[in-house]
N, C-alpha and C positions, 0 to 999 in steps of 0.2 A: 588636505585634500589631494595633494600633488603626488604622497607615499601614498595613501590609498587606491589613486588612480594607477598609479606605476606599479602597485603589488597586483593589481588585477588584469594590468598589462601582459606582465611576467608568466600569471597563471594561465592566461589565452594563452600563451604562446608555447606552452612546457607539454609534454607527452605523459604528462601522468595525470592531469590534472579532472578532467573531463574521465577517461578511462576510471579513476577512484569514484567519481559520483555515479557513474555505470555501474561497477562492482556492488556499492551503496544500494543501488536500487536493483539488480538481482536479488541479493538478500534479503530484499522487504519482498519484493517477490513470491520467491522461494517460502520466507514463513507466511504471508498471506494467504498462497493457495493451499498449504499445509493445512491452515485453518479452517481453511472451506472445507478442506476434506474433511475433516474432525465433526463438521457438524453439520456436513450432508448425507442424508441417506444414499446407500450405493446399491442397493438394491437396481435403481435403471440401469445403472453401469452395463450388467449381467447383460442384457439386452445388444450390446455392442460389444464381444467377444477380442473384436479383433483390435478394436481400440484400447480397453480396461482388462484385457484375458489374462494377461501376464502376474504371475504368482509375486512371493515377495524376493523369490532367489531369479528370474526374470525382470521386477524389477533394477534391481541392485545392475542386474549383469546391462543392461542397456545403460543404466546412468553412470558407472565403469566407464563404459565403452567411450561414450559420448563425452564424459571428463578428460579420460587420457587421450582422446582427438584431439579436444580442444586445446589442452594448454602445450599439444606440440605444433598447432597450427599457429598459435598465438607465438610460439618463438620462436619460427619460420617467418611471421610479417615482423616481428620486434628487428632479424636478423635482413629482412630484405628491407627496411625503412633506414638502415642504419647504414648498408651498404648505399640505400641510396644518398645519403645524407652527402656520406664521404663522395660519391662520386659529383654530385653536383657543387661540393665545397671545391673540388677539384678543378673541375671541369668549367665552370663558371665560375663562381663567385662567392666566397663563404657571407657577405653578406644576405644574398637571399635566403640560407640555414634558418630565419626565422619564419620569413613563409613557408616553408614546409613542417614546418615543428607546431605551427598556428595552423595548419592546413586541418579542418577542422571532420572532413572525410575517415583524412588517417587516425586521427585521435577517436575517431565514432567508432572504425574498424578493427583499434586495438582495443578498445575496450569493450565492444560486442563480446571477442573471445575468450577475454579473460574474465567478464561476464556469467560466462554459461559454465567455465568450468567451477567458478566457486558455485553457483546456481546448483550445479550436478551436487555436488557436495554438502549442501545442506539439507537439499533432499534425502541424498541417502544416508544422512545421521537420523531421516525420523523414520526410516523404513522398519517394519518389526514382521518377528515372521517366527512359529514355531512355538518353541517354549517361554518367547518372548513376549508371546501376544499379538495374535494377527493384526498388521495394521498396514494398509496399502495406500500411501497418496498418489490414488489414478492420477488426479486433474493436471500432478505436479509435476507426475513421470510424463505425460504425454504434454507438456507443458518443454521440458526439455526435449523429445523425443521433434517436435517442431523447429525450436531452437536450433534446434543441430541441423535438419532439413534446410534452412533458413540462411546455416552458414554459410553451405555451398554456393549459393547464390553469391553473399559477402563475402568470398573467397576470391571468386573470380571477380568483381568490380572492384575489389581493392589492387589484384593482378593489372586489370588494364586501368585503373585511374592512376597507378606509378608509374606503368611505361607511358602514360600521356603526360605525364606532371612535368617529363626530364627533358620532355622536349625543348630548345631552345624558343620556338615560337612563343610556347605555353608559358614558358618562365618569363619571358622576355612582359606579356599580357598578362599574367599575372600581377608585374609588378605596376605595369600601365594603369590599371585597374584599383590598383591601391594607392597610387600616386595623384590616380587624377580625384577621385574618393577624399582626399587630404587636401587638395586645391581649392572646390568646390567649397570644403568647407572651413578652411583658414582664410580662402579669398574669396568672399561670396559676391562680392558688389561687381557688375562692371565699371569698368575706367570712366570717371565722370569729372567734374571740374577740378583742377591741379589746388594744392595749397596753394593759399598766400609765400613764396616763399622769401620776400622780406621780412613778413612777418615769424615768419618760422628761424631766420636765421638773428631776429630778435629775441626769440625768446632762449635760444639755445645763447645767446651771449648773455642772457642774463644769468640763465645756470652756472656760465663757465666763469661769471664773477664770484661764486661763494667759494669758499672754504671746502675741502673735500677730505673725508676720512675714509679710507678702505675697508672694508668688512671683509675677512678672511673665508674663504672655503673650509666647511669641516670635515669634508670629506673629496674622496676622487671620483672622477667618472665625466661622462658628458651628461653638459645639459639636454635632456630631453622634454623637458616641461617648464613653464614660470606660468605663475601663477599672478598676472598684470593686474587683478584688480584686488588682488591682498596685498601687492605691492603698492598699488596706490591708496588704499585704504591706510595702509602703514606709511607714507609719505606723509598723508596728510595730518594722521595722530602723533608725528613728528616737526610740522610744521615746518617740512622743508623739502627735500628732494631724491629722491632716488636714480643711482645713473647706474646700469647696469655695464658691465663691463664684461661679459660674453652673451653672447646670443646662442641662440638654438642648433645644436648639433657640435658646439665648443666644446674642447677638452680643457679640463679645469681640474688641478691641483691643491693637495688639500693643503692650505695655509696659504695660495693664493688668491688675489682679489678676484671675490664673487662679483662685488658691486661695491661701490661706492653713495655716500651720505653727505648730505649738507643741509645747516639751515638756513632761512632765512635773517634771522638775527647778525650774520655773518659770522657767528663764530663757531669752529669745528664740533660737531658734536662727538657726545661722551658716550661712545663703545660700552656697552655691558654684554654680560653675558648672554642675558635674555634679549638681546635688541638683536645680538649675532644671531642667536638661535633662529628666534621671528623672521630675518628675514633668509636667511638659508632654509627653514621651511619652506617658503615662499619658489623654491624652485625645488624639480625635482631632477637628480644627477643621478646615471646608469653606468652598469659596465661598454655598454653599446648603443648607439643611435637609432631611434624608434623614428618610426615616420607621422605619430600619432600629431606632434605639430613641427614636423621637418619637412616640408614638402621637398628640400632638396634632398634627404636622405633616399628617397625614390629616384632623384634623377642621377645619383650614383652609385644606385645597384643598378642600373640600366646602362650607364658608361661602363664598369667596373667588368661587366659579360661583354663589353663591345672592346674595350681591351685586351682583354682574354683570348675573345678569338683574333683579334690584329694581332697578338702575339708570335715571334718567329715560329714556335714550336704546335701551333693550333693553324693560323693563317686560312681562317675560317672567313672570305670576304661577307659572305651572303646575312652569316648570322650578325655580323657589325652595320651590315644595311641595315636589316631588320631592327636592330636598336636605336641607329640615328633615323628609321620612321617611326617608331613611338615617341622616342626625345622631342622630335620636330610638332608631331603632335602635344604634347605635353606643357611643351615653351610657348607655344602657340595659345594654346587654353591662358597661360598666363601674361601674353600681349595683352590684351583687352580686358586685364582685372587693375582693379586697385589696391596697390601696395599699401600694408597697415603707413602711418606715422610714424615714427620715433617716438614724436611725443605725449605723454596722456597731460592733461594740465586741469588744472581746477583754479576757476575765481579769476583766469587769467596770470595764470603762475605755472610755471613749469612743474610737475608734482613727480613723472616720471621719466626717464632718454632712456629708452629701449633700444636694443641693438635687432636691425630689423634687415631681412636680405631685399636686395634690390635685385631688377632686370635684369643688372647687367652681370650680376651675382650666378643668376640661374644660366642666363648663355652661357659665360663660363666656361659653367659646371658641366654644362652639358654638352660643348663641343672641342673646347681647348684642348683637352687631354688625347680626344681622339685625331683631331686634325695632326696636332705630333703625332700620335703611334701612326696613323694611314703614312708612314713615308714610302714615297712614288705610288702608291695607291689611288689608281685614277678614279676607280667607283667611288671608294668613299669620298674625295673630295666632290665629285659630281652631286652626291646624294647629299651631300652638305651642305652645298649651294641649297638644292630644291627643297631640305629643308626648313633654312633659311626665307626661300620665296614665301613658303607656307605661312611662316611665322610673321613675316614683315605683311601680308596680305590682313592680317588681326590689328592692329595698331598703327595708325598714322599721330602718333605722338613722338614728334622732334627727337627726343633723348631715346625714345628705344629705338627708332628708325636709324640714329646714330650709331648707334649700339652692333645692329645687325650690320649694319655699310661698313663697320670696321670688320668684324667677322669676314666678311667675303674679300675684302683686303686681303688679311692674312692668310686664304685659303687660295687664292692669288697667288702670293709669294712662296708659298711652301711650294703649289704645283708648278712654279718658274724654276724652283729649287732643287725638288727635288725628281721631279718626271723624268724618263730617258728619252721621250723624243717628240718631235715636233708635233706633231697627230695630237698627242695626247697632253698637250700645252692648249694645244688650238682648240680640243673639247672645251678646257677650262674657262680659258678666254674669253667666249662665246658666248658662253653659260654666264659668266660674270657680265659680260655685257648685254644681253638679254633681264639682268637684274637691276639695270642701272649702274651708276658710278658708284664707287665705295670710295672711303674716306677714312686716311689716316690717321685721324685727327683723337685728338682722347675727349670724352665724352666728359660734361661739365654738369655735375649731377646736382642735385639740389634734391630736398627731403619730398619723396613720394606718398600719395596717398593711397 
């Protein structure tokens, strides 16, 4: 299910893919209304001259015309989707390259055009005229003759739907929108009663008493998918344990440990060939990071532009604000969710240890990198604080509240460090102290729900 899912991943995401089933249904098109013509009388045609009037050598010459339009209009957007490809791979961040390649606008717009011109084309193979035998498909010439009318239109909303796409706001909500999209639905629950966690750090002692055998990677790539309850379904028809040994968004090497096996009996089990397969099916590995169950893959195509512009050679401040307020919004959405388990269990047995991101995983993610690149950069540290505030205002749970007071600590010391002068220490200061006290302290985590 996991290759299934990730070949139809692949296919959203590719610029031919949608465009071929366009082309596809031209063609039925094109020979349907052929047919209608075949076994319509055209005698009313006559009646409307200036619609049906045109002969079969007037024919031909419009759906000509309207072919060689089309397929140089079509390599005019192939030539300016590609320019913009590169330019926003450039300019921001080669990870966003799949929202734009998935952007489902442009894939409609390339294959409109290449559409009409195979359209034109099978029309005029059934054109006859002459010593050939008169045969005219009005329906299908003025079928095209609309088409084309229809482009202009499609010409220019694909013109300003790419100068609106590159904009950094657009990109920036873009990815906001798909990120929070991935939240919603990998964390659906709000934050409600914590695990046991004695109990939780019982059972994970009992796991870490068996026997443990490595299951190799057969291939490379990141993980972008696992399949938790084929894994646990396979734990249990193994009568033992599954302990996964990368999580979501992992680079993993092929002949290194996917996961690891144990049974209960306590003795190591016995590796076959089909037990590897089974459970390497069980995950699916890409050449790149999907965000389909990454929700931090989202929150580092949203750093990854705010570095960019922190960058000495961009030193864009505005567009790196703009990204620590969606992040701030983002992290905030997942204050007040409940983090999965680790562990799946049956019967009272540990069945699967899942490698699962935590809180403190996402903050991180989403402000560590930038707080380094903003050096003396008094905006960004200011807008990191109030991001921050935002964040801590969703969650009055201990450990993330911890979380963030270390955060503002270290956005503290970097602006003692690295600011040039007093003013702009004293913004900091202020700000921090308006947030409460932060705390040095390292956070004492225990298995979230």
């Amino acid at each position: 299910m996991n290759r299934l899912r990730a070949l139809w991943l692949n296919l959203d995401a590719s610029l031919w893919f949608i465009p071929t089933l366009m082309v596809a249904g031209a063609i039925l098109l094109a020979f349907a209304l052929v047919f209608i013509d075949l076994r319509i009388e055209h005698d009313w045609l006559e009646e409307y001259p200036l619609l049906f009037g045109a002969g079969s050598d007037g024919a031909r010459g419009v759906l000509t015309a309207i072919a060689g339009s089309m397929i140089t209009v079509a390599g005019l957007i192939f030539s300016l989707t590609l320019s913009t490809l590169a330019q926003v791979s450039s300019q921001y961040t080669p990870r966003v390259l799949r929202n734009f390649m998935s952007d489902r606008a442009n894939q409609m717009v390339l294959g409109f055009f290449v559409s009409i011109f195979v359209y034109c084309l099978i029309v005029l193979r059934t054109i006859r005229g002459g010593d050939e035998g008169s045969f005219i498909p009005s329906l299908a010439v003025l079928m095209g003759l609309v088409l084309a009318l229809v482009s202009i239109g499609v010409l220019i909303f694909f013109i300003h739907h790419i100068a609106n796409s590159i904009q950094a706001s657009n990109i920036v909500r873009n990815a906001t929108e798909e990120t929070e999209a991935a939240i919603k639905r990998l964390f659906p629950d709000q934050l409600g009663q914590e695990a046991d966690a004695d109990e939780a750090q019982k059972l994970l002692r009992q796991a870490g008493q068996l026997t443990w055998k490595t299951v190799p990677s057969q291939t490379n790539g990141y993980v972008q998918s696992v399949d938790e309850d084929g894994l646990l379904d396979l734990a249990r028809s193994l009568q033992g344990v599954i302990r996964m040994e990368h999580g979501i968004g992992d680079f993993v090497a092929r002949g290194a440990a996917l996961a690891s096996v144990a049974v209960y009996q306590g003795e190591a089990p016995v590796l076959e060939d089909k037990l590897t397969g089974r459970l390497n099916a069980r995950f699916g590995l890409g050449s790149q990071r999907t965000i389909e169950q990454d929700a931090g893959f989202g929150l580092r195509q949203i750093v990854d532009i705010a570095l960019k512009a922190l960058s000495p050679g961009v030193n864009d401040t505005t567009t790196a604000i703009i990204c620590i307020d969606h992040l701030g919004s983002l992290v905030a959405q997942l204050a007040d969710r409940r983090l999965a388990s680790p562990l799946r269990t049956d019967n009272n047995r540990v069945r699967v240890v899942a490698v699962r991101p935590s809180f403190e995983k996402f903050v991180t993610t989403a402000f560590d990198q930038i707080r380094v690149c903003a050096d003396g950069n008094v905006a960004v540290y200011l807008r990191l604080l109030t991001a921050l505030s935002i964040i801590g205002q969703r969650t009055k749970d201990p450990r993330r509240t911890l979380v963030l007071s270390r955060q503002r600590g270290l956005i503290g010391e970097a602006a003692e460090r690295t600011l040039h002068t007093e003013y702009e220490r004293t913004q900091v200061r202020e700000r921090i102290a308006e947030l409460g006290p932060s705390s040095q302290e390292e956070p004492i985590w225990v298995s979230e729900r």
